[in-house]
C-alpha positions, -999 to 999 in steps of 0.1 A, spaced: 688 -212 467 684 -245 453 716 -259 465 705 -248 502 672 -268 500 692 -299 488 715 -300 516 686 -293 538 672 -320 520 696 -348 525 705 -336 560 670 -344 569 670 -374 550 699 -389 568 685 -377 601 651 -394 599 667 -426 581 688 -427 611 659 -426 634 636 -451 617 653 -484 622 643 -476 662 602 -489 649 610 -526 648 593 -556 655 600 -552 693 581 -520 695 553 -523 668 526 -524 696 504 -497 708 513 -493 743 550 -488 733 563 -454 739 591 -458 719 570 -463 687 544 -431 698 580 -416 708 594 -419 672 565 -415 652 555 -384 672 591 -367 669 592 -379 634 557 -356 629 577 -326 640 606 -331 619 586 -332 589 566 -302 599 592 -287 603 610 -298 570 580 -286 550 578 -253 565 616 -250 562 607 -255 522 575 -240 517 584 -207 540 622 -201 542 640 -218 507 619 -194 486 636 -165 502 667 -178 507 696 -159 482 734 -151 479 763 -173 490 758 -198 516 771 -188 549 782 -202 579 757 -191 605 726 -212 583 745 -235 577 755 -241 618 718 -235 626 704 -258 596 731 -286 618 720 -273 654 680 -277 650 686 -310 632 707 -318 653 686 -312 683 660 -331 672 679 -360 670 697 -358 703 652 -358 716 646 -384 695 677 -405 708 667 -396 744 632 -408 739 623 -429 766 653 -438 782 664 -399 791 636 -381 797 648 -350 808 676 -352 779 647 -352 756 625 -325 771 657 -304 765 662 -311 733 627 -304 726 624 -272 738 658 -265 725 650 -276 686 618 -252 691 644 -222 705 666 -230 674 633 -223 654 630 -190 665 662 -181 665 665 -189 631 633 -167 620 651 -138 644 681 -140 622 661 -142 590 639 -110 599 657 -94 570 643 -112 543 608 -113 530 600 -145 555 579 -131 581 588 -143 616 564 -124 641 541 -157 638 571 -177 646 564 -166 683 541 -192 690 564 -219 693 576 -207 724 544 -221 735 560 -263 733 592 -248 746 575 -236 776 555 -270 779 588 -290 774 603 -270 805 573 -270 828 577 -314 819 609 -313 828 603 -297 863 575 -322 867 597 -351 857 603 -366 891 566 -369 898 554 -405 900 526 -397 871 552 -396 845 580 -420 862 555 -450 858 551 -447 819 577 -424 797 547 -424 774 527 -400 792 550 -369 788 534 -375 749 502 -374 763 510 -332 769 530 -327 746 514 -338 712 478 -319 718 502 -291 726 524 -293 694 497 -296 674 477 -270 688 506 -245 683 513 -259 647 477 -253 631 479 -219 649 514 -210 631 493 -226 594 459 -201 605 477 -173 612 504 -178 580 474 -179 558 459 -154 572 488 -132 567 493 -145 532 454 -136 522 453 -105 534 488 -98 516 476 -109 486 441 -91 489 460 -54 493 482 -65 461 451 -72 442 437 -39 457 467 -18 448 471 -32 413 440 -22 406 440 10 411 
C-alpha cells in the first residue's frame, strides 16, 4: 500500500513540476489565460491527488498490478496532455479534460471491489459533460476572442461538482460511522 502512494506520489510530483515553469514572468498578469489556465488545472490535479490519498491508498492491498498502474499513468497523463494544450489547442484540452474526469470514473468502476465507495464518483460526469458541450461551442466567436473564457464555465462548474463529491463523501462517512456506533452498542 505504501509503495503505491509513493509512486503516485512522485508521478504527480514530476507531473506538476513539469507544468509549473509555464507561470513565468511573461504570464504573471491577471488577464493571462495561461497563468488562470495553469493554476486552475493545477487545482484539479491536487484535488485530485488528495482524494487519490485520502480515499483510494487506504484501501489499496496485494501486489501491484498492471491495470492501476496503466490508469495511475493514463489520468496523469491526461491531465498533462490539458494542461499542455491550454490555450494554444483548445479543443485538445477540452478533450483531455473530459477524458482525465472519464479516467476518474473508470478507475472507481474497477475499484468497486474494495471498501472505496464509488456510486458518489458519478458526479464527475457532470465537468465531462461541460468539457464536451465547450468543445462543440468552440468555433463560436465568444470563446475564439479570449481562450480564457472557456475557464469562465468550467471552474464554477468543477468546483461545484467537487464540494458536491466532499458533501456527499461525508455524508456517507457519518452516517457509516453513526450505524457502527449504533451496532456496537447494542
Amino acid at each position: 500500500m505504501t509503495e503505491r502512494g509513493l509512486f503516485v506520489d512522485f508521478m504527480y510530483a514530476v507531473t506538476v513540476g513539469a507544468a509549473l515553469p509555464r507561470i513565468n514572468d511573461r504570464v504573471l498578469h491577471s488577464d493571462s489565460p495561461v497563468l488562470w489556465g495553469v493554476v486552475f488545472l493545477i487545482a484539479v490535479f491536487l484535488e485530485d491527488f488528495y482524494l487519490y490519498h485520502v480515499k483510494v491508498v487506504p484501501h489499496l492491498s496485494g501486489p501491484h498490478n498492471w491495470r492501476g498502474f496503466s490508469l495511475s499513468v493514463l489520468i496523469i497523463g491526461t491531465w498533462y496532455l490539458a494542461q499542455a494544450a491550454y490555450p494554444s489547442n483548445p479543443n485538445l484540452f477540452l478533450v483531455g479534460f473530459a477524458a482525465f474526469f472519464s479516467l476518474r470514473i473508470l478507475a472507481s468502476f474497477l475499484n468497486r471491489r474494495t471498501v472505496y465507495l464509488s456510486r458518489q464518483d458519478a458526479i464527475f460526469t457532470v465537468p465531462i459533460v461541460a468539457a464536451v458541450a465547450l468543445l462543440a461551442l468552440a468555433g463560436y466567436p465568444f470563446f475564439l476572442r479570449h481562450p480564457g473564457r472557456r475557464l469562465f464555465f468550467l471552474f464554477p462548474i468543477w468546483l461545484l461538482t467537487i464540494v458536491c463529491w466532499w458533501y456527499v463523501d461525508a455524508r456517507l462517512t457519518t452516517v457509516a460511522s453513526n450505524s457502527i456506533w449504533a451496532s456496537s452498542r447494542s
